[in-house]
C-alpha positions as CSV (number, residue, x, y, z in Angstrom):
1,X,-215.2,-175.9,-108.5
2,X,-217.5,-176.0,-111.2
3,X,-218.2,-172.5,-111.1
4,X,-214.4,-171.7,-111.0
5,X,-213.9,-173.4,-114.4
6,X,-216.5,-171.7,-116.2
7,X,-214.1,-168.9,-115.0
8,X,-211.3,-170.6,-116.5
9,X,-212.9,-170.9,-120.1
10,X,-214.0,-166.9,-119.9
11,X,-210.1,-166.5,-119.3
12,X,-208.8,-168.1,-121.6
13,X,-210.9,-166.7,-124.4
14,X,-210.2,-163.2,-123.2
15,X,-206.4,-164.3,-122.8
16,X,-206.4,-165.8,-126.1
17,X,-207.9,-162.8,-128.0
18,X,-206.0,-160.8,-130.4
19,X,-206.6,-157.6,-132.4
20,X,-206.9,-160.0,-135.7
21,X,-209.8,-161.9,-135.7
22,X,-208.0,-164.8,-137.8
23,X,-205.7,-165.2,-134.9
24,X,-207.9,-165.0,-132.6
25,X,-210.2,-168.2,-134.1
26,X,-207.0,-170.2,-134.3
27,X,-205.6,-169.6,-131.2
28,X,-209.5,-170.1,-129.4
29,X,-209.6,-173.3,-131.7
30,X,-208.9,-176.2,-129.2
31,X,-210.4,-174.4,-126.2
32,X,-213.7,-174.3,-128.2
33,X,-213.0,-177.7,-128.9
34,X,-213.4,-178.5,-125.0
35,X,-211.4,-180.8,-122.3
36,X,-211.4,-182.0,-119.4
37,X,-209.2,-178.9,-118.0
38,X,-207.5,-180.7,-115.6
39,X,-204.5,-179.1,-114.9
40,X,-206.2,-175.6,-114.1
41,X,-208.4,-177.6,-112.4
42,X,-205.2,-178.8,-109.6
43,X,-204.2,-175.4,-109.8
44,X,-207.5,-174.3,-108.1
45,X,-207.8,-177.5,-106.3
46,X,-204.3,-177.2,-104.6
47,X,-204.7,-173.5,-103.7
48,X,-207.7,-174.5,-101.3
49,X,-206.5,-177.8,-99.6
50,X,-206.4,-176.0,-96.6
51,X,-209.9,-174.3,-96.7
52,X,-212.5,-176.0,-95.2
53,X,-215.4,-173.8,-96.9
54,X,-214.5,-174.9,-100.6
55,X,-214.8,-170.9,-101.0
56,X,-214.5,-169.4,-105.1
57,X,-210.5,-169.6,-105.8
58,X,-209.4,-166.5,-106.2
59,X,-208.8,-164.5,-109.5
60,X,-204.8,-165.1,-109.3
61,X,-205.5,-169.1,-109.1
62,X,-207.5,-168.8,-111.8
63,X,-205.2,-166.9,-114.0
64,X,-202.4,-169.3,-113.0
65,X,-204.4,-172.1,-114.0
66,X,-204.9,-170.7,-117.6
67,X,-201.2,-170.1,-118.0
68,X,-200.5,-173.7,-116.9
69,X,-203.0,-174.6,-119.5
70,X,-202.1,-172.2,-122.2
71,X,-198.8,-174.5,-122.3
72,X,-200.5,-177.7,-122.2
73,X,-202.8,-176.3,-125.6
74,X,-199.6,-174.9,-127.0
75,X,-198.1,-178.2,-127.1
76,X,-200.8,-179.5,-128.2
77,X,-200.5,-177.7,-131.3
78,X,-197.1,-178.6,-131.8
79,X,-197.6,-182.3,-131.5
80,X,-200.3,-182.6,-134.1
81,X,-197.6,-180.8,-136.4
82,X,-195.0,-183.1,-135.3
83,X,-197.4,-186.2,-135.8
84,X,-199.5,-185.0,-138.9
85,X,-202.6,-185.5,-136.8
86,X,-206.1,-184.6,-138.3
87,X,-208.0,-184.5,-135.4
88,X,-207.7,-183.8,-132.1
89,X,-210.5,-183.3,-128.6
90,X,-212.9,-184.6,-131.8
91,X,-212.4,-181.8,-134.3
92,X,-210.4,-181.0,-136.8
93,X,-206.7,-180.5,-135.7
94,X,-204.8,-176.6,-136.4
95,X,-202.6,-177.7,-139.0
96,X,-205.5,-179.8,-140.8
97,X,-207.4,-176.5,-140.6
98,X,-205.2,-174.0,-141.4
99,X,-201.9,-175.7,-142.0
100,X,-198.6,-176.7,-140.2
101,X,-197.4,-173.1,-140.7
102,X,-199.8,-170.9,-139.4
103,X,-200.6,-174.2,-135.9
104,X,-196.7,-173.5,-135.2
105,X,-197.0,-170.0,-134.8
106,X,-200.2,-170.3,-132.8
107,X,-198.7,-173.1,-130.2
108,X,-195.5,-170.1,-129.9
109,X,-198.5,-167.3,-129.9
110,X,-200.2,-169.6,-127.1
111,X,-197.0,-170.1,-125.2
112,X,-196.3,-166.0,-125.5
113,X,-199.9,-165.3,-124.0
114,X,-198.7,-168.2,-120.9
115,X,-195.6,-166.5,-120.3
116,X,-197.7,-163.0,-119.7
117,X,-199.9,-164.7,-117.2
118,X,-197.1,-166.1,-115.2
119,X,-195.5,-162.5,-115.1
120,X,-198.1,-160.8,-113.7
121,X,-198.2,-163.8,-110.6
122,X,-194.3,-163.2,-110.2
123,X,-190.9,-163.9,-110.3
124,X,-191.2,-167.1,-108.8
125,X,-194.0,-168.1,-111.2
126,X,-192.5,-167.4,-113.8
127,X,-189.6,-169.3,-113.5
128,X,-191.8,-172.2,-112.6
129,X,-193.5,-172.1,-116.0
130,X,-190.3,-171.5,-118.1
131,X,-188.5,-174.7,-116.4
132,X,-191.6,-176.8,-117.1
133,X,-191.4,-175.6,-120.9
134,X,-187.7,-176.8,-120.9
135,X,-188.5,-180.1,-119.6
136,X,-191.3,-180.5,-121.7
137,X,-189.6,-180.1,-124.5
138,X,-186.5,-182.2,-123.1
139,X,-189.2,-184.9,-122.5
140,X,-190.2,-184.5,-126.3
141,X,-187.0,-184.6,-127.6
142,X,-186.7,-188.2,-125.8
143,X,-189.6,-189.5,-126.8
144,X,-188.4,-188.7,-130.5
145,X,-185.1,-190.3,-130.3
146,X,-186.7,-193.7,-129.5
147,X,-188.9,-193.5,-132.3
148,X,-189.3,-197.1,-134.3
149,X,-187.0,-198.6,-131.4
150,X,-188.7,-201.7,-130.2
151,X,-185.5,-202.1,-127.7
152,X,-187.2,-198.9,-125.8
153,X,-186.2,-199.2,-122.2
154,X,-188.5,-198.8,-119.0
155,X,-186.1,-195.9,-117.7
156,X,-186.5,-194.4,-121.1
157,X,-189.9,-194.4,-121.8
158,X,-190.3,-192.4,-117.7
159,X,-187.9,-190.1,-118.5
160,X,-189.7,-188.7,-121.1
161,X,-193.2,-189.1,-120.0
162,X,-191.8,-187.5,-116.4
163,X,-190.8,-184.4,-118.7
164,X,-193.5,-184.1,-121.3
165,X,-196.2,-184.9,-119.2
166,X,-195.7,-184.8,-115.3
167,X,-193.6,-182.0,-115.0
168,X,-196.7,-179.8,-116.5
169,X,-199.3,-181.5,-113.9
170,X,-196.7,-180.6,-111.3
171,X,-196.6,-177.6,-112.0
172,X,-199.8,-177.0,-112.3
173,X,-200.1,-177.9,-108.6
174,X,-197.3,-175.9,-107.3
175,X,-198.7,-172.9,-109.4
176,X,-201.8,-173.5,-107.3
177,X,-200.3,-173.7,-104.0
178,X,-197.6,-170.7,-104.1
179,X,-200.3,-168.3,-105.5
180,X,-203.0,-169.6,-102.9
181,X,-200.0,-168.6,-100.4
182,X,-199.8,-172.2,-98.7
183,X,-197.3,-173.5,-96.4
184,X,-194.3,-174.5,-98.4
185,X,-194.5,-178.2,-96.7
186,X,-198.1,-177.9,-98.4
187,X,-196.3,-176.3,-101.8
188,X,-193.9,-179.6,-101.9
189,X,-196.9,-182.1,-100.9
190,X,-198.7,-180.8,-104.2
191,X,-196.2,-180.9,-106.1
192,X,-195.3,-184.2,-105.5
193,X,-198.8,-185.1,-106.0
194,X,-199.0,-183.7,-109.3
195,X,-195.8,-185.4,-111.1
196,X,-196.8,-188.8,-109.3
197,X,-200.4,-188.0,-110.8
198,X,-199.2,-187.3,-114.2
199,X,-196.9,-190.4,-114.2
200,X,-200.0,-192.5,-113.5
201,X,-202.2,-190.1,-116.1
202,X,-199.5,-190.4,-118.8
203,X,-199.4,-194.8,-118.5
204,X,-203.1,-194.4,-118.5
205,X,-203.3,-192.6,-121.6
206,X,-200.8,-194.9,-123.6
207,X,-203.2,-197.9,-122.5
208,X,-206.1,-196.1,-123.9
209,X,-204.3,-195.7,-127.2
210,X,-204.0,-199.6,-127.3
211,X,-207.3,-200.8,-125.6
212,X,-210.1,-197.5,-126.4
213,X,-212.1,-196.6,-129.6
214,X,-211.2,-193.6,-131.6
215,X,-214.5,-192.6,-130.7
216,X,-213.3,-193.0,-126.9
217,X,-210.3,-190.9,-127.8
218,X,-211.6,-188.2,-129.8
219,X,-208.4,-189.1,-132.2
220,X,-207.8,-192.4,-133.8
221,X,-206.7,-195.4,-131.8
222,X,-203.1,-196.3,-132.1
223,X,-201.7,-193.4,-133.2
224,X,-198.3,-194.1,-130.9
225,X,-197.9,-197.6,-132.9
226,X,-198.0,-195.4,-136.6
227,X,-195.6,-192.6,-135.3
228,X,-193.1,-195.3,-133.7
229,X,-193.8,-194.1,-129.9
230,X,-193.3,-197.8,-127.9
231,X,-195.0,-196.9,-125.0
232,X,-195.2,-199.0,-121.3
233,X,-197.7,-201.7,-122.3
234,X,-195.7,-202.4,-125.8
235,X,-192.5,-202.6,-124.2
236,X,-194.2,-205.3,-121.6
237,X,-195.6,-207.1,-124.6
238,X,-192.2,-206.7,-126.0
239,X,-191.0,-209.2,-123.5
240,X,-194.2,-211.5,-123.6
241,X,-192.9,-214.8,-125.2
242,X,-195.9,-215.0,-126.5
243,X,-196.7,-212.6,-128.6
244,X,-193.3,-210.6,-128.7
245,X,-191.6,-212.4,-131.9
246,X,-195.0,-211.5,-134.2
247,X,-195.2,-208.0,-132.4
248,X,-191.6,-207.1,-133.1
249,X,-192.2,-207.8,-137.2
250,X,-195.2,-205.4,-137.4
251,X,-193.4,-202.8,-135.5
252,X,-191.6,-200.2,-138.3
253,X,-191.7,-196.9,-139.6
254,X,-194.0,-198.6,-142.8
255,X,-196.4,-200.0,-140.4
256,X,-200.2,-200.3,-142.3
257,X,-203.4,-199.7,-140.7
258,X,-203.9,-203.8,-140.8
259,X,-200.7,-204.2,-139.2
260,X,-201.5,-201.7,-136.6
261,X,-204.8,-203.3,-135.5
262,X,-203.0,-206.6,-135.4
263,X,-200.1,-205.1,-133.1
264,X,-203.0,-203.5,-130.9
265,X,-204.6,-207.2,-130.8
266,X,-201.2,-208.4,-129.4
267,X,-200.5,-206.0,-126.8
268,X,-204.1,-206.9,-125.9
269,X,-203.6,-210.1,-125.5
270,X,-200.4,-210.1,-123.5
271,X,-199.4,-209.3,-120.0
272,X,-198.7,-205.9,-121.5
273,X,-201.9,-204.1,-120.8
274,X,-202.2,-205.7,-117.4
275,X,-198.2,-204.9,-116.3
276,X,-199.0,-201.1,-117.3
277,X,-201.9,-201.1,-115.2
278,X,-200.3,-202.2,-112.4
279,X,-197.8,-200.0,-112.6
280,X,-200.1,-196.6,-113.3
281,X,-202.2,-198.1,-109.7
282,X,-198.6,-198.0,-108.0
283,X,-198.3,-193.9,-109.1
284,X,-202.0,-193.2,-108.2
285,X,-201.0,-194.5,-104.8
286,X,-198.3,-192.7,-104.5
287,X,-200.0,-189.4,-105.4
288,X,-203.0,-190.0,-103.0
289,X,-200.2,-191.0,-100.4
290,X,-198.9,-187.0,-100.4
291,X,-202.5,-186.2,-99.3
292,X,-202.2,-188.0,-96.3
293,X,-201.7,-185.5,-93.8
294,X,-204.1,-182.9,-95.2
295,X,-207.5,-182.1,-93.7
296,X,-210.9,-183.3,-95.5
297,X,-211.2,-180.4,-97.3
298,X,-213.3,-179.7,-100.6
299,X,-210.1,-179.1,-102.3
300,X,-208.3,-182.4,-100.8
301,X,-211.3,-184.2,-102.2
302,X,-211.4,-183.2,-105.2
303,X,-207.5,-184.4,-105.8
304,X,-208.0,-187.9,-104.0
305,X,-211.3,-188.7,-106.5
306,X,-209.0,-187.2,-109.5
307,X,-206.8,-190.6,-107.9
308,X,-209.1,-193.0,-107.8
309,X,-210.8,-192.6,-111.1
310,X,-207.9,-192.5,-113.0
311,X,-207.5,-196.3,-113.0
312,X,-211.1,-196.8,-113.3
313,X,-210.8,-194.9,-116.7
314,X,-208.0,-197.4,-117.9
315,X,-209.5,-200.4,-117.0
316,X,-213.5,-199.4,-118.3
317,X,-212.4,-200.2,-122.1
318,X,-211.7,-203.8,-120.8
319,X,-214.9,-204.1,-118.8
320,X,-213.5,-204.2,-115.3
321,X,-212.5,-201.7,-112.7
322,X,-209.3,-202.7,-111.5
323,X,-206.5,-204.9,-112.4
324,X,-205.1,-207.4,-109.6
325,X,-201.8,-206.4,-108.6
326,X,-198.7,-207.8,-109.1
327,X,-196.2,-208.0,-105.6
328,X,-193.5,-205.1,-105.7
């Protein structure tokens, strides 16, 4: 697979190019920048779940990769705007750069140079990709009316995180699948993999905005406290006795970087952390539960180790692998 990605980044640069070279370097901005490319990398690892050889994915997975990609940097660029972020995969962010003006139009430039991949892989691909940008934006626009609401409710917070997040990993998987011609029982297994993967990635990444190091993050630490985004650990130490009266006081659209540290200790320090854990392990099983059936392939592999280390990444800023689990 490694050699497939390096195909990735070739084809997003050459995707991304445009006859002006100012375009050009901000639209190759964030790709430059790096990442972990993990949603092209289930597209190419769902296309070959079935082939024992772990032979190079083929020039249409790779393609369909990049436009599930293009979507996920598009958004990107949007968010920072949304946010006021300065940095972002460790660099400056687009609209620190250049502005919020000229980041918009290069998310919607990013998102028009998506679209053209997904037409050339067909009809059905391409109505894939524009459902997943509705619900990602659905999923955005949820996340925004619970802003500064510390009353934030579990159903809530997964409704948004199931659009803005898993519906993209999803589809990243199904992309994968439909162009690697699967069987459709195969095409539903992956996709349910992928949006119970990217429940469990999204929980994961909310604890690492309370528990890691900006230098862990590549963006500072917190960030969801400042911009009033309550996610699954704050809402469980929302309801810890313990700490929930102080939390609730620091919690407001004026919040201070002191304050901020200070809620971040007392998320820490409750069950919070511990109860989001649990219940990012309980989507990882169920994700490496729709691999069951499939043969020990290089490509099945590579989907039931994405699995397993995605807790491990949660729990390293703590100094321990796993969390005990709490009886369902």
């Amino acid at each position: 697979m490694e050699d497939d990605l390096k195909r990735v980044e070739e084809e997003l640069l050459r995707v991304v190019a445009s006859e002006g070279d100012f375009l050009t370097e901000i639209a190759s901005h964030l790709i430059l920048a790096g990442g972990k490319r993990v949603r092209p990398g289930f597209a190419i690892a769902a296309s070959s779940v079935l082939d024992p050889t772990g032979a190079a994915a083929s020039i249409e997975v790779i393609r369909g990769g990049c436009a599930v990609e293009l979507v996920h940097i598009g958004s990107l660029y949007h968010d920072d705007v949304m946010d006021d972020a300065t940095t972002r995969r460790s660099v400056k962010s687009v609209n620190a750069e250049w502005g919020n003006l000229r980041a918009i139009l290069a998310g919607d430039y990013l998102l028009g140079r998506s679209s053209e991949l997904a037409a050339d892989l067909g009809t059905e691909v391409a109505g894939i990709l524009a459902t997943t940008i509705t619900e990602l934006c659905e999923g955005q626009i949820l996340e925004l009316e619970s802003a500064y609401q510390p009353d934030r409710t579990i159903d809530t917070y997964e409704r948004s995180i199931a659009g803005k997040t898993a519906s993209l990993l999803a589809t990243a998987c199904r992309i994968g699948a439909i162009v690697g011609e699967l069987p459709r029982p195969v095409v539903e297994a992956m996709t349910e993999f992928g949006e119970a993967y990217g429940m469990a990635f999204q929980v994961v990444d909310d604890i690492l905005d309370i528990t890691a190091t900006d230098e862990q993050l590549g963006k500072p630490a917190g960030d969801d406290l400042v911009e009033g985004i309550y996610t699954l650990p704050v809402i469980h130490a929302l309801a810890d006795p313990t700490v929930a009266a102080e939390l609730r006081t620091l919690l407001t659209p004026t919040i201070t970087t002191a304050e901020r540290d200070r809620a971040r200790e007392l998320v820490r320090a409750s069950d919070g952390v511990r109860i989001a854990l649990d219940e990012a392990q309980g989507w990882a099983d169920k994700a490496a539960a729709t691999l069951t059936d499939l043969p020990d392939t290089p490509g099945a592999r590579a989907l039931r180790a994405a699995a397993d280390h995605l807790i491990e990444r949660a729990a390293a800023p703590l100094g321990r692998k796993r969390f005990s689990r709490k009886a369902r």
